[in-house]
N, C-alpha and C positions, 0 to 999 in steps of 0.2 A: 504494500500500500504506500501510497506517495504521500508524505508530509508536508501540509502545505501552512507556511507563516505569515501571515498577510503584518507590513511594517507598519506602524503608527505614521500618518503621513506627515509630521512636523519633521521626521529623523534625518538626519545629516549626514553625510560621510565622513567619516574619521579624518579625512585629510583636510577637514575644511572645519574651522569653525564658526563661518558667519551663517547666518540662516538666509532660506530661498522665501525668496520673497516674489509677490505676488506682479513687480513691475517686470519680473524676468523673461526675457523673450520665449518664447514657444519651447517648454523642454526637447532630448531627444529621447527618448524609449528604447533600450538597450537590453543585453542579456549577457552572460556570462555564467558557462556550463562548467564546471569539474568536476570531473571522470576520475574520483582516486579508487584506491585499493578499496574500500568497505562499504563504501555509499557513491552516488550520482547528485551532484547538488547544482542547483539551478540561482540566481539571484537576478531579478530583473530592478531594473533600476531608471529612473530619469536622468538625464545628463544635463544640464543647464551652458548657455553658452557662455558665462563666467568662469567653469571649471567645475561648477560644484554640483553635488548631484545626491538622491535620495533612493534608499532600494523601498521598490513598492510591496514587495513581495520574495520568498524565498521558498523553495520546495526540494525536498530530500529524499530520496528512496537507497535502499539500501541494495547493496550489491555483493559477491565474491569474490571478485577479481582478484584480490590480492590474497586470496588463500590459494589460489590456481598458481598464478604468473611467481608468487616464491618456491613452489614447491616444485613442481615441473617446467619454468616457462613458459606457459602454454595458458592461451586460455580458451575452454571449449567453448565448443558450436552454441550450446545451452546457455553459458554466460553472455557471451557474444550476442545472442538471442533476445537475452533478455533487455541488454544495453540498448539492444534496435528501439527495441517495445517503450522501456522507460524514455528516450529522447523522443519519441513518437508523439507521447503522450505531453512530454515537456513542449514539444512545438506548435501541440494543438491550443497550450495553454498559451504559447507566445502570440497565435491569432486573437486569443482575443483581447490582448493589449494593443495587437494593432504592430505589431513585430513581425513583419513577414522578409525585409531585407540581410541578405547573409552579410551585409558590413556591418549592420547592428547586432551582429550573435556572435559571439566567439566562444569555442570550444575547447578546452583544453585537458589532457589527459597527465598524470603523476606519474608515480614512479611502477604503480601495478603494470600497467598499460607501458609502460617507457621498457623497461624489462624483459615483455613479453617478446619469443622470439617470433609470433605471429600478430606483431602488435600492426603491422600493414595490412592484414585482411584484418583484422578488427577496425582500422579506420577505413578501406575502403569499405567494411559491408554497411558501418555508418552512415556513412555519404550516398550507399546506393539507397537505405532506407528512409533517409529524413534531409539528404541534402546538405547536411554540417562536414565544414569542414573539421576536422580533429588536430589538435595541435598538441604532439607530445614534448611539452617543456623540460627542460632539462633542470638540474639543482642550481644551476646559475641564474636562471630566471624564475625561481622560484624565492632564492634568497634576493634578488632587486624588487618583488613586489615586495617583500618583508620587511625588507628596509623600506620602501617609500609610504608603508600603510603605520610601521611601529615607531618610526622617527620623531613626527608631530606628539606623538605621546610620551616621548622620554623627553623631547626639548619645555615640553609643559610642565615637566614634575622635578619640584626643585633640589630632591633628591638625586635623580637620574638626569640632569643636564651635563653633568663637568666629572660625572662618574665613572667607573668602569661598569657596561654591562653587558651578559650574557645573554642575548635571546635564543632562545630554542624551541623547538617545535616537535615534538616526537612524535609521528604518522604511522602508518600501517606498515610502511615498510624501511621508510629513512628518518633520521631524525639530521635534522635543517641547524646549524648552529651560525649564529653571527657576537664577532667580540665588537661591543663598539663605544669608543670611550670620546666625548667629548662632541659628538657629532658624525664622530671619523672611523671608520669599519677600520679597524685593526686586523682581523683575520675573516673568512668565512670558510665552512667546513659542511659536507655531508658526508652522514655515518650510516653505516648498513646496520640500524638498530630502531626497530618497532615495535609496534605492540605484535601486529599478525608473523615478524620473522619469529620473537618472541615464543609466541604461543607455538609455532613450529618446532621447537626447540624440546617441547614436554610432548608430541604427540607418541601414543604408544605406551608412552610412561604412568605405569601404576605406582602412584605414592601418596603420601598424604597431604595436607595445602600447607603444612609447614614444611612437608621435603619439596613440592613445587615452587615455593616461595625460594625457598634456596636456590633453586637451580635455575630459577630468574634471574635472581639475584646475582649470580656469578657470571653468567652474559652481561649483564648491564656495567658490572663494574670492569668487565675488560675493555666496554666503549668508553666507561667513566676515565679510564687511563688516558686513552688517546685524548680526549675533548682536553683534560687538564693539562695535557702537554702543553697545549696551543695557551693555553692561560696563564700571566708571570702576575703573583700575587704581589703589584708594588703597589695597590694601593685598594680602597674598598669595593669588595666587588657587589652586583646586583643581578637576579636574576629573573628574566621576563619571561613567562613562560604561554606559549599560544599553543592553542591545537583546542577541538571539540570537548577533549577531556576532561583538561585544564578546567574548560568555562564552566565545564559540569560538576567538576568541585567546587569552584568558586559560587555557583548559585546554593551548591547544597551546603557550604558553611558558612557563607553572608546572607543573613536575611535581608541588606538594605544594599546589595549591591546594583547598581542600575544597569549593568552590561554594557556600557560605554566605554564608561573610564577606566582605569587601572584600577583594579583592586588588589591586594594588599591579602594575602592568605597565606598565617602562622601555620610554619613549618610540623611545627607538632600535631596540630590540629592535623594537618595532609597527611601527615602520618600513620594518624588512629581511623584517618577516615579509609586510605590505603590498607591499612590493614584486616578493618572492614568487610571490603569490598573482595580482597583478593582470599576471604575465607566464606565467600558464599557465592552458591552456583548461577550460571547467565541466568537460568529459569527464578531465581529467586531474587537478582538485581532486575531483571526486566518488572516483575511486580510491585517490588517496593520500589523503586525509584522511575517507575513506569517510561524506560527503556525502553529501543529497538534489543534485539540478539545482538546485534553486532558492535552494537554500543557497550552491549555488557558484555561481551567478549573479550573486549577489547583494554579496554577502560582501566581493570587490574594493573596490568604489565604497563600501559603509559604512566599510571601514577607513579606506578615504585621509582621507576627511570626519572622522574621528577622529582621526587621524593630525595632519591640517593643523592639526586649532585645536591638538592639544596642540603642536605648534609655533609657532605662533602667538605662545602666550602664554609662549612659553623654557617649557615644564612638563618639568621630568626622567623626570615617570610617573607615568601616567594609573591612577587607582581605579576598577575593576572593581565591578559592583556586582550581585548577580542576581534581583533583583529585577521581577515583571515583572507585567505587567497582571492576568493569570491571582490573582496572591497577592494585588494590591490587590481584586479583586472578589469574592474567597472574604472576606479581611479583614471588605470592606463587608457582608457578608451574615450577618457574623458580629455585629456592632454593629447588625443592622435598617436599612442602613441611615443612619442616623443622624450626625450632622456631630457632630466632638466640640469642647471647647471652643480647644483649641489651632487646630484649621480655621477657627472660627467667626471667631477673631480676625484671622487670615491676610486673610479675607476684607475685616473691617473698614479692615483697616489700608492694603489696596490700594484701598479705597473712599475714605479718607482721603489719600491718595494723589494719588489722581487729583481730588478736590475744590481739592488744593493746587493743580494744576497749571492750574487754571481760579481761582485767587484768591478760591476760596468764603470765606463769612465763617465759619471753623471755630468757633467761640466758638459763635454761637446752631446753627448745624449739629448741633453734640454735645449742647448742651442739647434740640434738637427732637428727634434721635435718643433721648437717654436718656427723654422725657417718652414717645415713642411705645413704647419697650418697656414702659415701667411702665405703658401705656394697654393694651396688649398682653396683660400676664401677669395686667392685671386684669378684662379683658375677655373672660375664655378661654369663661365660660360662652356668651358671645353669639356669638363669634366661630366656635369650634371649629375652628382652625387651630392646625398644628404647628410645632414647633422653625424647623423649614426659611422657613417664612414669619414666622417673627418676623425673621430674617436678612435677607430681603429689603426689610423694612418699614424695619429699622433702615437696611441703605445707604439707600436710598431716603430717606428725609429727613435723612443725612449727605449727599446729592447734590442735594437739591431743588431750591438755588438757584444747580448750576452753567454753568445757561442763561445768567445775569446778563448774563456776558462777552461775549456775543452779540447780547442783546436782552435789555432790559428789558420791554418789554411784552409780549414774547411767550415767559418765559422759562423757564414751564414745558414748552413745546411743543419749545422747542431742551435742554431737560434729557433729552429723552424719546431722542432723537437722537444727541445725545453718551454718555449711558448707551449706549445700545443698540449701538452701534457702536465703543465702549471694550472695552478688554481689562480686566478686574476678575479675578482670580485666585480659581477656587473658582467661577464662577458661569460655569452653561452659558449658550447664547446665549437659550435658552428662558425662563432665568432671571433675564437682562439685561432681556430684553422686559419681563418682567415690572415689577422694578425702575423700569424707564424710564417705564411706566404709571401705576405709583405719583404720581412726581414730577410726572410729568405734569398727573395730577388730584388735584394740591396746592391749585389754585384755579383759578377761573373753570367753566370749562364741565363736567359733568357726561359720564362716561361715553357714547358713543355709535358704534350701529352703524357712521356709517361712518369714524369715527377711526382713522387710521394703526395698524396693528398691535393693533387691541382686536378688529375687529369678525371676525376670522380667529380668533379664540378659541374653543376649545370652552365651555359652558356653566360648565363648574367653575372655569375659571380666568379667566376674567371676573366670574365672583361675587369670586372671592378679590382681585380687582383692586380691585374698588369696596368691598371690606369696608376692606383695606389702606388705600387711599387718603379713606377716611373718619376711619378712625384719625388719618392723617398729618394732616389738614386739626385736628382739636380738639389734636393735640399742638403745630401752627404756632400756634394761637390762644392759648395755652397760656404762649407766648413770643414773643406779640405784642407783648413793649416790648423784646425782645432784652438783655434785661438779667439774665436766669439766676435773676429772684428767686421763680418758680416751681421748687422742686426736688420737694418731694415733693405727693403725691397721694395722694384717695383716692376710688374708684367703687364707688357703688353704684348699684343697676340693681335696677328693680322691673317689674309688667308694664305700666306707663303713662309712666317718665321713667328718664334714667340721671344720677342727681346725679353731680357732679363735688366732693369738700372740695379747696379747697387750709388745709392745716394752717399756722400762722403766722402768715398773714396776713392782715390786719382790713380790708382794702381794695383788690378786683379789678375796681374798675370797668372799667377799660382792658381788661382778657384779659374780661370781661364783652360787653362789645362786639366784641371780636374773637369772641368764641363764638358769637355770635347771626350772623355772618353766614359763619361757617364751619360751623355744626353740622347747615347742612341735609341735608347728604349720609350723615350718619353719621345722620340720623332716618331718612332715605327707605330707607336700606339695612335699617337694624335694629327698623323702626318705632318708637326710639324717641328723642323730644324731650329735648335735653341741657339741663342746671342747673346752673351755676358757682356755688360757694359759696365764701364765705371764712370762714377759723377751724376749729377741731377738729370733729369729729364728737362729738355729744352721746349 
């Protein structure tokens, strides 16, 4: 049976807090599906063209996907089936809001469905029944909505503004961690630790709920290890804790919680409530706390995992947060889209980051990076690429040279490799590839079929490969003496040559020569032959 929430219509989205008001132009009526491991959850919503927007409605049906897709891979005909049935129903409900456009509906699938090694005829059979596209998001794009939807809520609370905090998310099948002190995402991290791998853990197993508790318990504290690696206790930590469970503790031990804001739930109390819960059976938490099965399935094994870190780390009590995938993807759809400047930075700064951790030489790094956006915002006519690839272009020659430490001679081919298989905050792994290609063909060999990871490219993003990486190649040349005395620039582009002025300076022979044997790839791509010039533009 499908659960349906109809929202109080004053409600606001977490990312906003002024109120919509009745002078607001015509809303737009939107939806937003996730497809995770144990449920199918729908939130439709208006969008205002201020930015701010209100869900009118939410509905949930439960699923199996994620008892399938951990155990074998695989998800059958019958799940598959049923997924058809539930979006069917979901889309008959988006008629009568008036939702019939596929730009207004996005679908997106976790980590059950991500997993599955038949996770492509479960989106096409999708598509042949209901028309939706399926979009299996990766852990990178599931930690940038987490950050854009928990952010507003830590900079509000005068505890958690200037602190360290931990947010975490423990789900059916990964638990989502973000370190973020100050504003600024210090690390992010997904763990192969949930509730449903969890309960896979005891299947078969005859014992008693104090011998299952145990043998929870010893899975969760081996993930407890890694997560605390990434953690340096220098100063107070906090921990925010989101996912369905969470909220369902927090209702069941604050009588006066409102489900907005952050609540504030003593450790001890999560404890005895945890302990509760994990010593009586689904058929008996579905009555008394009137439960889906899956909810109470579930629910045990997410608390303790919660439970333990806040122990862990002596925490008096754990921040409730409710914030949750559904609100980041309404958010996203409210903005187009679109990375804003605060993410853009996030990203840079774990780009910088990670250049440290390879002894890059930051000094000409930031100089090539800053020369490739100014080549960038002034090449738009030629280029005709978005915001989102300028971001890419810019890590991208912040990483060029973090091969080095590996191989000098070969060190754009090991830049391609450590990108690509780096954790970069903000960037899918789709978008690492990308990245990694850049730096790749920062020099030497040109673009080709059968290049690791190019030549599996569709057509559009292999052009935007070779555009990018042309760019990179006249911004390296750029700052060919590594010395920063290139700062400003100025391009002009006609239909036979693209001059280059650099302004101030009476004498570029040196970046002269670096340009003639770097600018070939940036003529082949744009057909057109680069001109360094020194001094003002006449």
């Amino acid at each position: 049976m499908i659960r349906r929430f109809m929202t109080q219509p004053i409600a606001t989205s977490p990312f906003e807090n002024a109120s919509v008001t009745a002078a607001d132009a015509s809303p737009r009526t939107v939806a937003v599906i996730d497809i995770g491991a144990t449920s199918i959850r729908m939130a439709i919503a208006e969008i205002y063209p201020d930015g701010q927007s209100r869900t009118l409605e939410t509905l949930v049906q439960s699923v199996e996907l994620g008892h399938e897709a951990f155990d074998n891979r695989r998800l059958s005909r019958r799940s598959i089936e049923k997924s058809a049935s539930v979006l069917k129903r979901y889309k008959r409900v988006l008629r009568e809001y008036g939702v019939t456009s596929p730009k207004d509906v996005r679908v997106v699938a976790t980590t059950a469905v991500r997993e599955a090694l038949n996770r492509l005829a479960f989106a096409d059979r999708i598509f042949v029944a209901t028309g939706f596209n399926v979009d299996s998001i990766d852990e990178a794009e599931v930690n940038r909505i987490t950050y854009m939807g928990v952010m507003p809520h830590l900079r509000a609370h005068p505890d958690l503004a200037d602190g360290k905090s931990i947010v975490v998310e423990v789900g059916g099948g990964n638990t989502e961690m973000l370190i973020v002190r100050g504003g600024n995402v210090l690390h992010s991290q997904s763990f192969r630790l949930g509730s449903l791998r969890l309960l896979k853990t005891l299947e078969g197993v005859r014992a008693s709920a104090v011998r299952r508790r145990a043998m929870l318990e010893s899975h969760i504290r081996r993930t407890l290890s890694q997560i605390t690696d990434a953690i340096k206790r220098d100063t107070a930590i906090h921990l925010i804790a989101l996912g369905g469970d969470m909220r369902f503790a927090a209702h069941q031990l604050l009588d006066d919680w409102d489900g907005n804001s952050l609540a504030e739930v003593p450790t001890a109390r999560l404890a005895k409530l945890t302990e509760k819960l994990m010593s009586l059976s689904e058929d008996k938490i579905v009555k008394r706390y009137d439960a889906s099965f899956i909810e109470a399935e579930t629910v045990g094994p997410a608390l303790l995992a919660y439970t333990l870190l806040a122990k862990h780390f002596d925490l008096p009590h754990v921040y409730v947060c409710d914030t949750n995938l559904r609100d980041g993807l309404i958010h996203d759809m409210a903005v187009g889209g679109s990375w804003t400047a605060d993410f853009r930075n996030q990203i840079v700064r774990s780009a910088i980051s990670l250049g440290r951790k390879f002894d890059f030489d930051e000094t000409h790094a930031r100089n090539v990076a800053e020369l490739s956006r100014k080549l960038f915002d002034q090449l738009q006519d030629e280029h005709q690429l978005d915001s989102r690839h300028e971001v890419v272009l810019f890590v991208a020659a912040l990483l060029h040279e973090i091969g080095m430490m590996v191989n000098v001679r070969s060190n754009h081919k090991h830049a391609l490799y450590l990108i690509r298989y780096s954790e970069l905050f903000g960037l899918s792994r789709d978008e690492l590839l990308q990245v990694g290609l850049v730096a790749r063909y920062q020099r030497r060999a040109y673009p080709q079929p059968s290049h690791e990871g190019y030549g599996t490219l569709p057509q559009q993003e292999r052009v935007v490969v070779s555009k990018l990486a042309a760019i990179l190649r006249l911004a390296i040349a750029l700052d060919d003496t590594r010395s920063g005395r290139v700062r400003e620039i100025n391009c002009v582009a006609d239909a036979k040559h693209l001059v280059i002025n650099v302004p101030g300076l009476d004498d570029v022979s040196l970046e002269q020569m670096a340009m003639r044997e770097n600018s070939g790839m940036f003529r082949d791509v744009f057909g057109l032959p680069v001109i360094l010039r020194a001094g003002k533009l006449e």
